[in-house]
N, C-alpha and C positions, 0 to 999 in steps of 0.2 A: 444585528450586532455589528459593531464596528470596532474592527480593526489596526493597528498603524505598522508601518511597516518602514524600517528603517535598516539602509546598506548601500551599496555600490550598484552604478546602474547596471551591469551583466546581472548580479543576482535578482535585482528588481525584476528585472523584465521577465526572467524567469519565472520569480514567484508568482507573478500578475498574468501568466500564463496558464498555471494549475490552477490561480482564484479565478480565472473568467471558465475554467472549463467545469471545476469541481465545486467551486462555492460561488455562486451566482448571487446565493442570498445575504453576503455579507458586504457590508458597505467599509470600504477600502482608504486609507491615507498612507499616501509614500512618499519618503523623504529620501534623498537619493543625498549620500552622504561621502564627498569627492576627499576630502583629508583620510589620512589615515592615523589619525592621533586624536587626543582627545580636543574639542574646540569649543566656546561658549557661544558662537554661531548656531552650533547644532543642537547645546544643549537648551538657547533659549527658544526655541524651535519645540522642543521637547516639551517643555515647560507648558508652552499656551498651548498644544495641542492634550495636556492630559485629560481636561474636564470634557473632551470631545470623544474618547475611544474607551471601549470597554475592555481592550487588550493591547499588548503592543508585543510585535514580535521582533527583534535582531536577527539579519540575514547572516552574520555573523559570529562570534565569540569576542570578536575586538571589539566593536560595539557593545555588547552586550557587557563587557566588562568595564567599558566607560559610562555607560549613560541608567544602567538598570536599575540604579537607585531613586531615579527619580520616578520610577515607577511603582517598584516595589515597597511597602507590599500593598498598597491603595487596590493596584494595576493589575491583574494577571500577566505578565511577562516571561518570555523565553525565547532561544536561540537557535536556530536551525541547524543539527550537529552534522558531526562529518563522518559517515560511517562505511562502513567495509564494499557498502557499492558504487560509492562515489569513490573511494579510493582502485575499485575494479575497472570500473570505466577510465579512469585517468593511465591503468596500467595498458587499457587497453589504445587509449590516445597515443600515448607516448610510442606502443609497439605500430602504430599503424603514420608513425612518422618516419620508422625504421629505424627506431632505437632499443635497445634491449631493456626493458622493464626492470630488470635484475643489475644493471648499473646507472643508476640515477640519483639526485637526492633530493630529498623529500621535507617538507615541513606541513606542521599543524598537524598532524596526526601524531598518535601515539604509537612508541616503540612495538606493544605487547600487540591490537589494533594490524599493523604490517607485518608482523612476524606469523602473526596468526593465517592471515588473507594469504600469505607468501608458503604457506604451512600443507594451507588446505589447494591449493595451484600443486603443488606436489613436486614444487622445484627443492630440488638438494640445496643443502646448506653451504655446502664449496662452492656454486653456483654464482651466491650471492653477494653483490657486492652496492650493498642499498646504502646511503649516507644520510642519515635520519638528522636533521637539525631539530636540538631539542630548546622547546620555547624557554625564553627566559622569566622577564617581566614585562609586563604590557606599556613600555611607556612611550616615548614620543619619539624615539629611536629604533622604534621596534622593528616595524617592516624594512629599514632601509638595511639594517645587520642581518635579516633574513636575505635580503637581496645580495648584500656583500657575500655572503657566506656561499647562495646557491654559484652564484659568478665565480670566485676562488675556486671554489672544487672542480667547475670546469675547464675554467682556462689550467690549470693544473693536473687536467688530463685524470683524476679521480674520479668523472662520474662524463656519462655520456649526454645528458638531459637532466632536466628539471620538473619536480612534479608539484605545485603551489596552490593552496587557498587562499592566497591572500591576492584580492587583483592588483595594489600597486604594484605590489613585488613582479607579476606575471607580466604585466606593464613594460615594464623595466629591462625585462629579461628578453622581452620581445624586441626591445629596440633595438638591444645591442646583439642583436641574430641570432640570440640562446637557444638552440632547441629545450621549448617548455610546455608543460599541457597545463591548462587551471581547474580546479577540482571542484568541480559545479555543483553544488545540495541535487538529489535528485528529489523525483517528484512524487515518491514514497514518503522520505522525511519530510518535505513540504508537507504534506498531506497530516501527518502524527503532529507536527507541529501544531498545526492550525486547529487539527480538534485536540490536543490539548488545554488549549488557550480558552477553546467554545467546554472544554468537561470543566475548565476551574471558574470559568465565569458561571455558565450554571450552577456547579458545586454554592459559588458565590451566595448567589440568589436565592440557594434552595431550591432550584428547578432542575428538572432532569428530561428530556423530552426522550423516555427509554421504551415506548408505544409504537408498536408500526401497525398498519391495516393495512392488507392487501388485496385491494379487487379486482377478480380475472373477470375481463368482460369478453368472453367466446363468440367467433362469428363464423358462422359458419360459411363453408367455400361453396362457390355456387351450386355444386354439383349435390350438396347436398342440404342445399336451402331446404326450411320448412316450408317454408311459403310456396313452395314446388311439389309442398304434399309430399316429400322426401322425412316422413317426422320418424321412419322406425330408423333410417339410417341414418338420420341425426341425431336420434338418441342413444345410438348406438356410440357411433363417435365422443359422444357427450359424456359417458362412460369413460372411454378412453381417455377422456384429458381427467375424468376425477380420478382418476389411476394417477396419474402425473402428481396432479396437488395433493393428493392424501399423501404418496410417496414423499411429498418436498414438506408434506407438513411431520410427518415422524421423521425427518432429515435434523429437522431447524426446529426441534418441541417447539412448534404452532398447531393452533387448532383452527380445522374450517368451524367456523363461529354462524353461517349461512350456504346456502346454496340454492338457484334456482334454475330453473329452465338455461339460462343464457349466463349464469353469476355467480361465480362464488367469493368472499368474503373469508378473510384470514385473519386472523388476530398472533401476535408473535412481536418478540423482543427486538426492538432494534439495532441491537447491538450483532443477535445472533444472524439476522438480515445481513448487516454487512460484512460480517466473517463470511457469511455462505456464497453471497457477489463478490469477495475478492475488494471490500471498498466498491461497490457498486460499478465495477468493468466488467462482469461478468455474470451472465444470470441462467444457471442451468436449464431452471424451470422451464422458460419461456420455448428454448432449443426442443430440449424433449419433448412438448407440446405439439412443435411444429414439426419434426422427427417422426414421431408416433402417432401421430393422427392425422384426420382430414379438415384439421380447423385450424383457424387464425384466432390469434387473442389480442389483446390491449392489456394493459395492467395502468393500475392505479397505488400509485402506495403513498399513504396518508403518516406524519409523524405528529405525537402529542403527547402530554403529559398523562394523561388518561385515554382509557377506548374512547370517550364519548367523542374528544376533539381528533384523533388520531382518524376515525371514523370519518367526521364530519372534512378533515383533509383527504382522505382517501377520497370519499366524492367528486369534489372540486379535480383531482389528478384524473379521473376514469371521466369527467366532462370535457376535459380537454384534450380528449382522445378520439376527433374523430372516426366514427367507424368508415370514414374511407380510406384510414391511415393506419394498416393495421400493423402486428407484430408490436409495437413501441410502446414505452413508457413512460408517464410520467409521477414525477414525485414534491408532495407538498409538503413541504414542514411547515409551515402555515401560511395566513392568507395575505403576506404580502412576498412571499418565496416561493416562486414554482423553477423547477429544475426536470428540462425534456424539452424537446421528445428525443428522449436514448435510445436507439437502436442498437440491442443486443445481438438482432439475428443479420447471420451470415449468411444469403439465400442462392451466392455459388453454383453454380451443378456440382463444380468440382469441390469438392472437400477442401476448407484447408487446415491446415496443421491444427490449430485450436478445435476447429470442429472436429475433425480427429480425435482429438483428445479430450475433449468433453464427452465424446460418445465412448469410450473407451474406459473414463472415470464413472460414468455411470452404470455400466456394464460391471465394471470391478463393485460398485458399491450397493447393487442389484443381488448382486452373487454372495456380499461378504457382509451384509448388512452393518456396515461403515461409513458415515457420513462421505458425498461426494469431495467436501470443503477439506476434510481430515485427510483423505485420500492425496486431494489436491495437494494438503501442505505438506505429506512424505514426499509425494513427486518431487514438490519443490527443493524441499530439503536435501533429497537425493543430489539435483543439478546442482547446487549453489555449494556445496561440501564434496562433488565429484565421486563421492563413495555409498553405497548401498549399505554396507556393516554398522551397525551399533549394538552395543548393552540397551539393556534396557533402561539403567540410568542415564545414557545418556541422549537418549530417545525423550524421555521425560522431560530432560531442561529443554532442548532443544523446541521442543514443541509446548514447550509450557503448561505442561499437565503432570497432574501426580503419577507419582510411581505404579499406585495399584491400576491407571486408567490406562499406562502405558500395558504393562502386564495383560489387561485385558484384551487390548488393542493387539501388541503380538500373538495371542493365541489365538485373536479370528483369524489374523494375516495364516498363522499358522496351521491351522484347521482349513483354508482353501486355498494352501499349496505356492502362499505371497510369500511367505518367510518360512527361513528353515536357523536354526543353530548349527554353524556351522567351525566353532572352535569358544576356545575360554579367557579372559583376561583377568587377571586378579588386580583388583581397584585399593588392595593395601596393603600390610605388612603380615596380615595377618585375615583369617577369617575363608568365607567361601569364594570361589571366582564368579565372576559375573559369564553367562553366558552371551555369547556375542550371535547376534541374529543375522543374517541376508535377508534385504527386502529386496524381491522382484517381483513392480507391478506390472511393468508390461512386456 
């Protein structure tokens, strides 16, 4: 699949950083685009590059607002948005300039957006002295009135610093010795982006490539080689890791579809694969493995439209895994895309914090029979919101799952001593209160 990619060179470079690391298999066009208004330079640029890309993305919203007709709706197109962690990081640039986060002003983001992000930080409202510049119209005066605007408020002693996504503005602010931070897309939203682009192109075609196979290929450490006539204490061990993968297969509804002496064979959704890795940063499985037993593995994970070819990738991934290269993985969506060798494991003496805490989540999700992924996104949920309390409704939006699954979810937590109720809020004018829960998983 190909790509195009159009914005300013700081975000280029960025974006072309998460594509060389996370999408190897996509063929890439970038247009580095130095105006900041609309231009028929760029548009006819646009023009003869459309019969060549199967998608095109804007680094931007200014962009995306000038030129996305000429894609749409032929094209799959969309824009890299600006969301509460790139505005996090930015409050975090500006405090590590030694300016106060809570006097500054602010554009391209939305009022509700900063108020929220500012809400859940748990600074007081008297506190706050944020100068929200709200966008106008997109036209050929645009950025330079953002730039007037952020400059007035400072030289005017209203705000202490500048927080901008726009880089000529940032540009600008910089020369004339503004303290400013620029509000970078991170590499979560790159990421959402880009397979959105690759769900509406397949949606396109009718293809869905929502197949994963995964083959563990087990080697055992020397001490307990077969080949050393060691075969009861390798099968013993052998045991032990299908303890692991039965466990990671009721984890992630997969079924082992095979198993042999030295192999097992997984069949499962691709989707619930990379819910379970984190977007593939993270792989429990593989940890546990080496954790709880005496064996090395390799993995293979094969992607396709069906098992047959899903399969026949998985192969190709578990071949290019020499066994003198153990622990890693690699991953085929098909045969002209291979993505590896990832190295999941940490092999430290000393722990570190993630391993920690991967042993820790699966320990919690051993004991409470709770997917380790689900576990993972309360923890998450807990740091990113600074509070352990919720209803249950709001457990639900939060985490994206219905009401009754939440319900469910609170009564494990509850039944081994992770959550308690610990007071009431009433959600209306009228009716019953909602019970408010405490999660504490560790």
């Amino acid at each position: 699949m190909r790509i195009g990619f159009l914005g300013s060179k700081v975000r280029l470079d960025h974006i072309k950083k998460v594509i060389d690391t996370f999408f190897t298999d996509i063929d890439t066009i970038y247009i580095v685009d130095l105006k900041d208004f609309h231009n028929m330079e760029i548009e006819d640029k646009l023009k003869k590059i459309k019969k060549d890309v199967n998608g095109f993305i804007f680094a931007g919203e200014l962009q995306y607002h000038f030129y996305n007709n000429i894609f749409f709706p032929d094209i799959p197109c969309d824009y890299v948005r600006k969301d509460w962690s790139s505005l996090q990081n930015s409050f975090l640039g500006i405090t590590l300039k030694g300016i106060d986060f809570t006097k500054v002003s602010i554009d391209s983001y939305s009022s509700s957006l900063i108020h929220n992000l500012i809400n859940d930080l748990g600074v007081q409202k008297s506190k706050i002295n944020i100068k929200i510049i709200e966008r106008k119209s997109f036209d050929k005066g645009y950025t330079k009135s953002v730039y007037k605007e952020h400059k007035r408020m400072y030289l005017n002693k209203k705000v202490e610093g500048c927080i901008t996504a726009l880089s000529p503005v940032y540009e600008r602010l910089s020369k004339e010795s503004i303290p400013s931070v620029y509000a970078k897309p991170t590499t979560d939203v790159i990421i959402k982006t880009i397979n959105h682009i690759k769900e509406l192109y397949d949606s396109k075609l009718g293809k869905h490539e929502n197949i994963a196979i995964i083959i563990i290929q087990i080697i055992p450490k020397k001490e307990y080689s077969y080949i050393r006539k060691d075969e009861y204490l390798y099968m013993h061990e052998k045991i032990k890791v299908a303890e692991e993968v039965y466990y990671f297969a009721k984890n992630t509804n997969a079924a082992v579809v095979n198993e042999s002496i030295d192999k097992f064979v997984i069949l499962m959704n691709q989707k619930d694969l990379i819910e379970y890795t984190n977007g593939m940063q993270r792989f429990y499985l593989l940890n546990s493995i080496y954790n709880n037993t005496n064996c090395d593995i390799n993995i293979g994970i094969g992607y396709g439209f069906n098992p047959s070819e899903a399969k026949f990738n998985a192969n190709l991934a578990i071949e290019k895994a020499d066994i003198n290269s153990k622990n890693i993985t690699y991953i085929v969506c098909n045969s002209d895309s291979v993505i590896g060798p990832l190295d999941f494991l940490v092999t430290n003496k000393k722990e570190t914090e993630n391993e920690v805490e991967d042993r820790v989540f699966l320990e919690l999700s051993r004991k409470s029979s709770i997917s380790q992924s689900m576990i993972y996104k309360i923890y998450i949920l807990i740091e990113k919101y600074k509070k352990n309390t919720f209803t249950s409704l709001e457990l639900s939006k939060k985490l994206n799952i219905s009401q009754r699954s939440t319900s469910r979810l609170l009564r494990k937590l509850e039944d081994h001593n992770m959550a308690r109720i610990v007071g009431k809020k009433m959600t209306g004018n009228s009716g019953r209160p909602s019970d408010i829960y405490e999660i504490k998983l560790l």
